[in-house]
N, C-alpha and C positions, 0 to 999 in steps of 0.2 A: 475270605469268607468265614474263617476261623471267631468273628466277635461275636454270634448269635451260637446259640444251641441245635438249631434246625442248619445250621451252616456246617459244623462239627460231625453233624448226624449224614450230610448231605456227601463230606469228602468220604467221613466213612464207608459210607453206601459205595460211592464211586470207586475207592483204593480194592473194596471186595470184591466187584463188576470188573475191575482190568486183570483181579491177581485171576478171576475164571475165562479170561480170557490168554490168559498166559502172559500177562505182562506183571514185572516184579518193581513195586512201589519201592523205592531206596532213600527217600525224601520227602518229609510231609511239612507244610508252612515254611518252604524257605524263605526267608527275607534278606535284606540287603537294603540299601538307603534308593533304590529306585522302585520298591515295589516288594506284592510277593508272589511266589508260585503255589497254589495249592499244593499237587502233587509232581514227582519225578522218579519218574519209573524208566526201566528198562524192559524196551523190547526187543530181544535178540540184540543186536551187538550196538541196536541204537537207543539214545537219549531221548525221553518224550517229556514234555513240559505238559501235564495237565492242568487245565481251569476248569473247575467245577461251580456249574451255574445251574441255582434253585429258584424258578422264579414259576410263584405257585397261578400268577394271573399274566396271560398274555394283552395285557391294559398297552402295555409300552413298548412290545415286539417280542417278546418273549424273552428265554434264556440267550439266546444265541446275538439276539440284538444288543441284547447287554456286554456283550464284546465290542465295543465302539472302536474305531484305529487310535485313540488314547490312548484305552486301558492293551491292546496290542505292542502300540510302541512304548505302553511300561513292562510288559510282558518279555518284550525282547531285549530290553536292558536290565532287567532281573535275569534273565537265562544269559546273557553276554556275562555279569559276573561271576553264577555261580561256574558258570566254563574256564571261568579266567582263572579258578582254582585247581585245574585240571592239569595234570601229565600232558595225558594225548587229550586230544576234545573229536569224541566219536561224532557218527553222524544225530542227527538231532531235529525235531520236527515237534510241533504245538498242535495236543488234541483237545478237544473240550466234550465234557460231560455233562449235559444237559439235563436238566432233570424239573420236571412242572410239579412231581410229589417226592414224597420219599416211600419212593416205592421202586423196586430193583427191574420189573419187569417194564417201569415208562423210563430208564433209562434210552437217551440217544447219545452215543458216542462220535463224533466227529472228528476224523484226523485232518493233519494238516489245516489246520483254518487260519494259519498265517502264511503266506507266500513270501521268505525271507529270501 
């Protein structure tokens, strides 16, 4: 989401929406040759892979459609590597940040939105 300025402004918003919900960003644009993860935070003793999706016109299904099972199973082979770097590999789960403005309070947070 990182190639546009409203994309930069978009995870930002998101990384600040999770740190006030108590969760700690440890990873921002990781990439790898399968894809990349916007953010990865830690909430309590577990791994969270967030996608931050800004999509200002619901024309195409909105943010959350723009999660197609593609860009999913690039999602979970980008998180398969970055764990493959790992000691232990805690528990681990994909949330997405939904956002139609960039505005903090039309934030939607969605966990789990992949059934791995």
């Amino acid at each position: 989401m990182t190639d546009h300025p409203s994309g930069v402004a978009a995870e930002e918003l998101a990384a600040r929406y999770l740190a006030t919900q108590g969760l700690r960003v440890i990873v921002r644009n990781y990439r790898c040759r399968f894809g990349e993860i916007d953010l990865i935070a830690k909430d309590g003793e577990a791994l969270v892979f967030v996608e931050v999706r800004l999509r200002r016109s619901g024309r195409f299904g909105g943010a959350l459609a723009s999660i197609t099972p593609a860009k999913q199973k690039k999602l979970i082979a980008t998180a398969r590597c970055y764990l493959s770097g790992l000691r232990d590999v805690p528990s681990c789960r994909f949330d997405a940040i939904l956002l139609d403005a960039l505005d903090a309070r039309r934030i939607e947070w969605l966990r789990d939105i992949i059934a791995e």
